[in-house]
C-alpha positions as CSV (number, residue, x, y, z in Angstrom):
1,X,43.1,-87.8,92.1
2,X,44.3,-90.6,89.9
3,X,43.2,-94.1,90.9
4,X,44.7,-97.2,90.3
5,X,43.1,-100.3,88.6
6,X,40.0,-101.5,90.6
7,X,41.2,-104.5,91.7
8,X,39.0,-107.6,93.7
9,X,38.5,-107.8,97.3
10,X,39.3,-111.6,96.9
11,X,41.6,-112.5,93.9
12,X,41.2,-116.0,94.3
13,X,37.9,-117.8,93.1
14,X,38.7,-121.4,92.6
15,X,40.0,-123.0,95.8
16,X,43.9,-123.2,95.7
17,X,44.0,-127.0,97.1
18,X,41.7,-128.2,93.8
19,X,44.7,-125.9,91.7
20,X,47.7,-127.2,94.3
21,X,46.0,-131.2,93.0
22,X,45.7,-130.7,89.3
23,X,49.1,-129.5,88.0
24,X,50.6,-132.3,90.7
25,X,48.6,-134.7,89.3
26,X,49.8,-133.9,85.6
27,X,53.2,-132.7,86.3
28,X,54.5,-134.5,89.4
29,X,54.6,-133.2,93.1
30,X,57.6,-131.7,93.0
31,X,56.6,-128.9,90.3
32,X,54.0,-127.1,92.1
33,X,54.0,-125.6,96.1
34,X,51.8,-124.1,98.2
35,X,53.7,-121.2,100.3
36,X,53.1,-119.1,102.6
37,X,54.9,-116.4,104.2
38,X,56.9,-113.3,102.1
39,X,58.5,-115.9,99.4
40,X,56.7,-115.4,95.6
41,X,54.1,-112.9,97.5
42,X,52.5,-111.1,95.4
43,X,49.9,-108.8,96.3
44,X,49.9,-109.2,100.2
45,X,48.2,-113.0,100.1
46,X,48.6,-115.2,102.6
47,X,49.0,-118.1,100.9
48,X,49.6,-118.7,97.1
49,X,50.0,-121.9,94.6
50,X,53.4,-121.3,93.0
51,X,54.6,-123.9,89.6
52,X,58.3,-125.0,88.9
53,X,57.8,-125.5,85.3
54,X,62.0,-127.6,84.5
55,X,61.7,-127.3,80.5
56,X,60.5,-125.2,78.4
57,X,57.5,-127.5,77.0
58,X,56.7,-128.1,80.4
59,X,56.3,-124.5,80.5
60,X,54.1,-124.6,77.5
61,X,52.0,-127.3,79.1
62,X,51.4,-125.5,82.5
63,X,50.1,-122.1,80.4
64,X,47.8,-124.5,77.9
65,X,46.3,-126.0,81.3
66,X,45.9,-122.5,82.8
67,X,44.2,-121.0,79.5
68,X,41.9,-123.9,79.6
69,X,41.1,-123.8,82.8
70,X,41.2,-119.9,82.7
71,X,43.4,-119.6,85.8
72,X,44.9,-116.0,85.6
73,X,48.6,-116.4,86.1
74,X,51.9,-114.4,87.7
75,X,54.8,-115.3,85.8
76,X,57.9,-114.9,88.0
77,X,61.9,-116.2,87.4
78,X,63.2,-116.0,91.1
79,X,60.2,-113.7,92.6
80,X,62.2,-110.7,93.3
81,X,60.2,-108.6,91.7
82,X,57.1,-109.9,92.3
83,X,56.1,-106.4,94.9
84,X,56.2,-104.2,91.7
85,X,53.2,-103.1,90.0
86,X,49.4,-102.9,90.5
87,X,47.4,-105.4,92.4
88,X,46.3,-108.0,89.7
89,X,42.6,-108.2,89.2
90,X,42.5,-111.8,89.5
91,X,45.1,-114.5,90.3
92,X,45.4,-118.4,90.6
93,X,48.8,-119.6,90.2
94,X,52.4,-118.0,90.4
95,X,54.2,-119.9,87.3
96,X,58.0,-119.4,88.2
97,X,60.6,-120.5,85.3
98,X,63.3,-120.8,88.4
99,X,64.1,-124.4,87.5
100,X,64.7,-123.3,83.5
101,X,67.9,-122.5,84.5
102,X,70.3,-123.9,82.0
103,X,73.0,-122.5,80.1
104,X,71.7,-123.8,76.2
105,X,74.9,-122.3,74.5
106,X,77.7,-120.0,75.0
107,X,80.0,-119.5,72.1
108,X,83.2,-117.4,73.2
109,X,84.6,-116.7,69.7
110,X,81.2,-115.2,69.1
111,X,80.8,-113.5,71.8
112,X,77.2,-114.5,72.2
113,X,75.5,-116.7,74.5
114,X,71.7,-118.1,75.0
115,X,70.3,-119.4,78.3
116,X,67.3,-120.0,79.7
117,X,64.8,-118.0,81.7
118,X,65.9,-118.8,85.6
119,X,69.4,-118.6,84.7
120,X,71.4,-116.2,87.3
121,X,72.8,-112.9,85.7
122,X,75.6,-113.2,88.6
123,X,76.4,-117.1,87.8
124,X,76.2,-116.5,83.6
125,X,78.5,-113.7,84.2
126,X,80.8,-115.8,86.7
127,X,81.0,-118.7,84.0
128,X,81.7,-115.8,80.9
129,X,84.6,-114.5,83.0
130,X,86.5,-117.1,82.9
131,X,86.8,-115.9,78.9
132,X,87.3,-112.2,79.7
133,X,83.6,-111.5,78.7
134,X,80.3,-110.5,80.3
135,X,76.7,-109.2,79.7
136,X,77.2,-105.8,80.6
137,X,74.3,-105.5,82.6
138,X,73.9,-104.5,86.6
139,X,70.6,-104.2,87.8
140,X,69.6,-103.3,91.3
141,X,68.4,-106.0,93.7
142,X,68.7,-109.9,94.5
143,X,71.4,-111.3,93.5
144,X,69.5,-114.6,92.4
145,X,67.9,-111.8,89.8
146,X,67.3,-114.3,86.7
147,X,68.2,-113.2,83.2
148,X,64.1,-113.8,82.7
149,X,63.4,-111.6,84.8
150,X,66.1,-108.9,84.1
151,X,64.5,-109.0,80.7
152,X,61.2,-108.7,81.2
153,X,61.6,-105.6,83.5
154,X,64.2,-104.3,81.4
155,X,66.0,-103.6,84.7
156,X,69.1,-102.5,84.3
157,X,71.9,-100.3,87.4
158,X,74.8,-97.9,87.0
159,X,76.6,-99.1,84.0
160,X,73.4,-98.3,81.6
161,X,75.3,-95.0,81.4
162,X,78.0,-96.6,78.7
163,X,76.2,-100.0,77.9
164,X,72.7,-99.0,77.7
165,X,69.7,-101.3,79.1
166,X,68.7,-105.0,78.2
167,X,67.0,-104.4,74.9
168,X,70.6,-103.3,73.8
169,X,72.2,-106.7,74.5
170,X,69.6,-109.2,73.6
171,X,69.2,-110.4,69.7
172,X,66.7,-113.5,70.3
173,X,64.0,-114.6,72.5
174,X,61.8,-117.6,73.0
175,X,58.2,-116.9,74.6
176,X,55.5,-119.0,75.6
177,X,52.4,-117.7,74.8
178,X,48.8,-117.6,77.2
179,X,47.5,-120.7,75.2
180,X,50.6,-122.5,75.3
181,X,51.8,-121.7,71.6
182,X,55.7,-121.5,71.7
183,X,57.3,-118.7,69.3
184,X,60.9,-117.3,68.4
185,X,62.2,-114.0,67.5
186,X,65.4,-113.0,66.5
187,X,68.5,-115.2,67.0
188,X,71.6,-116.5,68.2
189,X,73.9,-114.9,65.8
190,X,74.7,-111.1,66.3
191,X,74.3,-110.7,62.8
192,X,71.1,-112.3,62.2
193,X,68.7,-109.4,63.2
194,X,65.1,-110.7,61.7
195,X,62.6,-110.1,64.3
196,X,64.3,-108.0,66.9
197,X,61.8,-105.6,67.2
198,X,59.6,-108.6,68.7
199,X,62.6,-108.7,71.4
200,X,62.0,-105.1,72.1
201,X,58.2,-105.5,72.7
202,X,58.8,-108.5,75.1
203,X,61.6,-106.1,77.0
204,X,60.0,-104.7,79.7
205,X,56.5,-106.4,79.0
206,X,56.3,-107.2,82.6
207,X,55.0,-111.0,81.9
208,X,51.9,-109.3,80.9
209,X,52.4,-110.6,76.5
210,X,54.0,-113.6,77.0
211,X,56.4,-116.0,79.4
212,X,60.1,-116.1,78.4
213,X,61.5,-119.2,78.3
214,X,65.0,-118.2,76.6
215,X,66.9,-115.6,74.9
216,X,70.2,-115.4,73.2
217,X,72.7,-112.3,74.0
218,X,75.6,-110.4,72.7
219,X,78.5,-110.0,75.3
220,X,81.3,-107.7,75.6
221,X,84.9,-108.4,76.3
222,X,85.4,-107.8,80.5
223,X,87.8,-104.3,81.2
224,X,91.2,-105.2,81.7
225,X,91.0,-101.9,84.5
226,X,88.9,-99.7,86.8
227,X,89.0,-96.7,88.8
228,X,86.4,-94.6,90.7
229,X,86.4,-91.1,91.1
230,X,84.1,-89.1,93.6
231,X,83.6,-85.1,92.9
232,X,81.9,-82.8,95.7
233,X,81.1,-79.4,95.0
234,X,82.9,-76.5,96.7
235,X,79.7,-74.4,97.4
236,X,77.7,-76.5,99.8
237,X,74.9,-74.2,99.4
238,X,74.5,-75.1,95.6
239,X,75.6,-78.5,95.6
240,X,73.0,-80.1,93.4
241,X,73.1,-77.8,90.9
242,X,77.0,-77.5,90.6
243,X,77.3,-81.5,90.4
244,X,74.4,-81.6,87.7
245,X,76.5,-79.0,85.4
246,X,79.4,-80.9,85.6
247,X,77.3,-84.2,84.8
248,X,76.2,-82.4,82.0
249,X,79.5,-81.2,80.8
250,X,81.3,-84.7,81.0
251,X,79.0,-85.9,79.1
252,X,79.2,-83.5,76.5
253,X,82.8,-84.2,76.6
254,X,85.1,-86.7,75.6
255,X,85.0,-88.2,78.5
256,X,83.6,-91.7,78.6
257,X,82.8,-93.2,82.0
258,X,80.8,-96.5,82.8
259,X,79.0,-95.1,85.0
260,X,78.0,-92.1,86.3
261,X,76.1,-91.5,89.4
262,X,74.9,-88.5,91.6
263,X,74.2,-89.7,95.6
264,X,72.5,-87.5,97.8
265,X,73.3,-87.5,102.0
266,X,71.0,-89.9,103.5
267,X,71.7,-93.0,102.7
268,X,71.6,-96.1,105.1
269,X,74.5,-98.2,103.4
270,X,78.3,-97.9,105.1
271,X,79.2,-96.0,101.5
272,X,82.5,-94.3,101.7
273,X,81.7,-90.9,100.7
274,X,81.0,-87.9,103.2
275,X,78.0,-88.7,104.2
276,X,76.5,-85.1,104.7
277,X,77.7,-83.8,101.3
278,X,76.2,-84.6,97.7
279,X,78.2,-86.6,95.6
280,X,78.9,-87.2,92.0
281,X,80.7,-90.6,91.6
282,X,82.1,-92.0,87.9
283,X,83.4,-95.4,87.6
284,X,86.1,-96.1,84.5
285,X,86.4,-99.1,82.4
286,X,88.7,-99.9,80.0
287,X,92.5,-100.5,79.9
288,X,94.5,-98.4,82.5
289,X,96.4,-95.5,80.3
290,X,92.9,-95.1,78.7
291,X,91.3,-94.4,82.2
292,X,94.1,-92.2,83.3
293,X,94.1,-89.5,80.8
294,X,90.0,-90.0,80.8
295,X,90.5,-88.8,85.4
296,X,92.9,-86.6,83.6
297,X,90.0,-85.1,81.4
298,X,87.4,-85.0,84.2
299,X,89.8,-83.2,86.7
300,X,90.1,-80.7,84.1
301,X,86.7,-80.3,82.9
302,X,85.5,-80.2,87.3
303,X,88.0,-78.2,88.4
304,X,85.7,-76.2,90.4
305,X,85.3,-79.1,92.7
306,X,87.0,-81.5,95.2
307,X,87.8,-84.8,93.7
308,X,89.6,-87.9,94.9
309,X,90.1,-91.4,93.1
310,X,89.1,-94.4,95.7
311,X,91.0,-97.0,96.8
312,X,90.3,-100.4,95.3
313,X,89.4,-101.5,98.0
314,X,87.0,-98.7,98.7
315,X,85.7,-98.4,95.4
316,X,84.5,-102.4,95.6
317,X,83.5,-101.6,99.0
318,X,81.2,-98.6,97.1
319,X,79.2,-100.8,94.1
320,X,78.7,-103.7,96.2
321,X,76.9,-101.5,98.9
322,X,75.8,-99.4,96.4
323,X,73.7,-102.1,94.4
324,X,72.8,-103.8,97.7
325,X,71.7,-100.5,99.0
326,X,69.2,-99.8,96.5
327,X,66.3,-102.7,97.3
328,X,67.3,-103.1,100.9
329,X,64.4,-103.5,103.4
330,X,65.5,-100.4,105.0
331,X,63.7,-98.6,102.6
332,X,59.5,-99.0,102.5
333,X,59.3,-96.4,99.7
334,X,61.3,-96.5,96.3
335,X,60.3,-94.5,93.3
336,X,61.6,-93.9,89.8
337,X,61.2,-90.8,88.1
338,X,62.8,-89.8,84.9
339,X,64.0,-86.4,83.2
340,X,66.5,-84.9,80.7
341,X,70.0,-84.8,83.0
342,X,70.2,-80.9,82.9
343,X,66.5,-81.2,84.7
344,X,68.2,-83.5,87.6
345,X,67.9,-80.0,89.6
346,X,65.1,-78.5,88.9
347,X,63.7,-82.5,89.6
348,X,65.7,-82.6,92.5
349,X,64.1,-79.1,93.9
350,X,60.7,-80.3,92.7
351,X,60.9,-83.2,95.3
352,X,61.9,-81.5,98.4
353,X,59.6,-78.7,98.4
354,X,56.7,-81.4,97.8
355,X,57.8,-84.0,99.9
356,X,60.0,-84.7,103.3
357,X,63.6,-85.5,103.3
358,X,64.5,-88.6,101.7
359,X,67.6,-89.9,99.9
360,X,68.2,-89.6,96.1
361,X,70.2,-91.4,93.7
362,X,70.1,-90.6,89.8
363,X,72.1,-92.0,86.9
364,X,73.1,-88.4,86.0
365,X,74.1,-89.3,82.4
366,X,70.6,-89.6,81.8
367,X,68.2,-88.2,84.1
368,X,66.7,-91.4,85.9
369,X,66.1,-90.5,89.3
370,X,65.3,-92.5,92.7
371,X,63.4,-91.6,95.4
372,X,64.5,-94.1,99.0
373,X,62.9,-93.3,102.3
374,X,61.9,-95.7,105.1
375,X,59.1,-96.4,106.8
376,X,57.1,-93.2,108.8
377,X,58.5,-91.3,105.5
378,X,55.4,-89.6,105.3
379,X,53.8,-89.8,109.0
380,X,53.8,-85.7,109.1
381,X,51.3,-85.5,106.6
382,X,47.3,-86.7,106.8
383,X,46.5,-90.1,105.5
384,X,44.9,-88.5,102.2
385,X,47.2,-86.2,101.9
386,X,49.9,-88.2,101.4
387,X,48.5,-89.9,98.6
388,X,48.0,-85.9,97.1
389,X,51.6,-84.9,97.8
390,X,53.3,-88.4,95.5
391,X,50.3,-87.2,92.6
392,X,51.9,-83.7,93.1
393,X,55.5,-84.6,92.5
394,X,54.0,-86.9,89.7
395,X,53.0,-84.1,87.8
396,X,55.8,-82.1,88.4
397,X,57.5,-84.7,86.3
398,X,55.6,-85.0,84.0
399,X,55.7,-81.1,83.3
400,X,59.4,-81.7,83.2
401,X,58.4,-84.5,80.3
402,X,59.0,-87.3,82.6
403,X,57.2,-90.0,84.8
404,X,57.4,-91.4,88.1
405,X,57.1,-95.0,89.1
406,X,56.3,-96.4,92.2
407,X,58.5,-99.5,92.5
408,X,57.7,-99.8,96.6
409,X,55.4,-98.2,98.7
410,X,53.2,-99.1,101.7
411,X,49.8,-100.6,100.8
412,X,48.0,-97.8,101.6
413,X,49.6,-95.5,99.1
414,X,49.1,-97.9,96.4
415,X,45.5,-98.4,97.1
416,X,45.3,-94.7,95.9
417,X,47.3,-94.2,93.3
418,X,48.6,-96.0,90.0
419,X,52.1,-97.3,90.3
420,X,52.5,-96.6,86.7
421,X,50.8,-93.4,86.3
422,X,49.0,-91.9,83.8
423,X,50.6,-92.4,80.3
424,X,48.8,-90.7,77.6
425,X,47.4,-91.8,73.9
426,X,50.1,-95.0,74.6
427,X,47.4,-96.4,76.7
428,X,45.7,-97.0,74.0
429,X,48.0,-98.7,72.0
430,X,49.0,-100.8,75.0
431,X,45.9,-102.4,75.2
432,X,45.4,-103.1,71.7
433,X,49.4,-105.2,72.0
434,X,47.6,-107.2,75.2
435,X,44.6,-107.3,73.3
436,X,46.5,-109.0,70.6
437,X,49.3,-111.6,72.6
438,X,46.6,-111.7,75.2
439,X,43.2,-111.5,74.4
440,X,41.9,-113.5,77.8
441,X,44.0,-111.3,80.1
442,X,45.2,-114.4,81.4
443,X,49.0,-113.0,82.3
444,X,49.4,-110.4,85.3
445,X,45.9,-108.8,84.7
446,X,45.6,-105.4,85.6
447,X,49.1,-105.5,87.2
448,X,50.8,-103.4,84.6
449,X,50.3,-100.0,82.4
450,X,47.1,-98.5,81.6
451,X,45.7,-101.2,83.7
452,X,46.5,-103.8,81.0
């Protein structure tokens, strides 16, 4: 069976209060806490030293001081993610870029905008609005989600299906480095592309290369309309494999929705959809005669199936629970696997003959599936065993050239296996990029792929 990083019994070894008394005594009381309880808690602590680091060469200050010092260090924007990924090896200090929150520029006629680290996706795109412009971005979870953050777990929702993920929409970035050392990549102007393959690397790094401490964005002009349209298959007996043909054939078609999501039964939130049936819900952007004859095209092309267009009402009702839905406590398992779209049933099949019922959500225009279940999910099977049957379904994607990520899981389940899984001759060049940005494994040790 696959194990995960070997982590420490104790990851603290330097006494928090003597941490808690140095950066207070260079940076002021206010910048650093200690907390207890759930908020910034990373690997099931009790207690844990967090930093509020309010500029960006404060920032730089706090990581020189930690590299010295060799304190191993959890960067986090608002902490929201803070529950994914391995246990680190070693920790001392949660650095938090919260209080970088500003907005540096926004340039409307350019439709570009930079901001720092802790800046809210939600209140960025409440201020672009106002202009008829947004970063077309809706990742799952908190709304306090911070840009940073967004970024460095490339995390993206529903409307990845017509506006791609992060790495699509940012053209600069501003990191601070382990040591301290401040660097740039990319920049502020669309056009000005020198260094944007840096901006890919630091996408989805985890925190594990490198703080961010700002980046610079592309927007797109807001939708003037939307509509939602829900399709159920006719044959309840085949639903999954009905709805996954017609995902496929929209999007071989001209046909052109923002997003397109398949919904299993199951699910806790007060969604307006039959809730013992499979759905396949598409959301429309753009201006209204455009979205008309594009429900025009899908009623056509899904003929075989029942369809209705929701209410506006009901269709806010939908994506707000929808999005909520996702990271809600109610859940104490949530996994990501990922496959071609036409694999979604074979995927689909894979899970439930492996594992107990559960509800699943995919973005069906490209084959990312999630796995939700609550708590006692697994209860029918041995404690080892269940540890056996997640490896199983692991592999099954992987066969299917896939992965599966375990974004939430009980502790004991994650003492057993890798959250990231095993990912080949990458591993190798992973460690060689941490290696490099990295050398004293001084950010998120251990926490993130190939034990990196």
């Amino acid at each position: 069976m696959e194990t995960p990083q070997a982590t420490s019994p104790n990851p603290y070894t330097i006494p928090l209060d003597k941490i808690l008394h140095r950066l207070r005594e260079m940076f002021g009381e206010d910048r650093a806490q200690l907390l207890r309880g759930a908020e910034f808690r990373v690997a099931g602590e009790t207690e844990r030293v967090v930093a509020f680091p309010q500029q960006r060469e404060e920032l730089s200050e706090m990581l020189e001081l930690a590299h010295r010092e060799r304190w191993r260090v959890i960067p986090a924007g608002a902490g929201t993610w803070l529950e994914m990924g391995n246990k680190p090896t070693q920790m001392h200090l949660v650095i938090s870029t919260a209080r970088l929150n500003r907005v540096v520029e926004y340039e409307p006629a350019d439709l570009t905008g930079t901001v720092e680290a802790g800046c809210s996706l939600t209140e960025f795109n409440q201020l672009t609005a106002k202009h008829r412009q947004f970063i077309p971005l809706d990742p799952f979870g908190d709304p306090r989600l911070t840009i940073g953050g967004t970024i460095a777990t490339a995390s993206s929702g529903p409307l990845r299906c017509a506006y791609g993920t992060p790495r699509d929409w940012l053209v600069g970035i501003t990191v601070v480095h382990a040591d301290g050392k401040i660097s740039k990549a990319g920049g502020k102007v669309v056009k000005n592309v020198a260094g944007y393959d840096l901006c890919k690397l630091y996408t989805g790094s985890y925190g594990t290369l490198a703080m961010i401490a700002e980046m610079s964005f592309k927007l797109r002009a807001l939708p003037a309309s939307e509509k939602t349209m829900v399709f159920y298959a006719d044959d309840q007996k085949n639903e999954i494999e009905l709805l996954s043909t017609l995902a496929v054939a929209l999007s071989d078609s001209d046909v052109q929705p923002a997003a397109m999501e398949f919904v299993s039964p199951g699910h806790n939130a007060s969604l307006p959809l039959d809730p013992h049936r499979h759905a396949l819900v598409l959301r429309f952007l753009n201006e209204p005669e455009t979205i008309n004859a594009q429900i025009d095209d899908a009623t056509r092309i899904g003929g075989y199936c029942q369809r209705s267009v929701l209410s506006e009402a009901d269709a806010a009702r939908f994506w707000t629970a929808y999005h909520e839905s996702e990271t809600a406590d109610d859940w104490a398992y949530s996994f990501r696997l990922s496959a071609l779209p036409a694999e979604l049933p074979g995927l689909v099949a894979d899970l439930t003959q492996v594992l107990p019922d559960m509800h699943v959500r995919a973005h069906a225009g490209n084959g990312v599936v999630r796995v939700l279940a609550p708590l006692g999910w697994l209860d029918n099977f041995k404690t080892k065993e269940r540890a056996r049957k997640v490896a199983e379904v692991r592999r099954a994607a992987q066969a299917r050239g896939g992965q599966l990520l375990i974004l939430r899981a009980t502790p004991e389940l994650t003492a057993q296996l890798d959250v990231w899984g095993e990912v080949g001759p990458t591993a190798n060049l992973m460690r060689a990029l941490k290696d490099k940005y990295d050398p004293q494994s001084q950010l998120n040790p251990g926490r993130f792929v190939a034990g990196i």
